[in-house]
C-alpha positions, 0 to 999 in steps of 0.5 A: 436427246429425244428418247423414243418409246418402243410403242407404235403412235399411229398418225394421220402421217405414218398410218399409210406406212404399215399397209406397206408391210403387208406384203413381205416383198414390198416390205423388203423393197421398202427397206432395201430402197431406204438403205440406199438412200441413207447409203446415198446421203452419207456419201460425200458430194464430189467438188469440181476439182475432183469432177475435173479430175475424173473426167480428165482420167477418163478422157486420157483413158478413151484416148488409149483405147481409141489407139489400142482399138485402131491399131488392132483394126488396122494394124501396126504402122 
């Protein structure tokens, strides 16, 4: 396991990074933006079953909505 040391090595790579914490709004932007891309990796992917699925759920649901929709507009049969 790698150990890290508390000091900041600055490189050609990272150096750009710390003009971005001049401003404590792009600062919190920054770190905003990277909790959702870490949120966004740990989330599983979806398979296509579940996909498959969904988009059956959804349809069934489009279907009901279409009915309750037409039946208020006009009216029982």
């Amino acid at each position: 396991m790698l150990n890290s040391s508390k000091e900041v090595i600055f490189r050609r790579e990272n150096s750009d990074q710390h003009m971005l914490f001049d401003d404590i709004v792009r600062q919190d932007q920054y770190y905003d933006d990277l909790g959702k891309v870490r949120h966004r990796l740990h989330k599983s992917t979806p398979n296509i079953q579940s996909i498959v699925l969904t988009d059956m759920d959804r349809s069934k649901m489009n279907k009901i909505y279409e009915r309750k929709l037409d039946r208020e507009l006009t009216g029982p049969r």
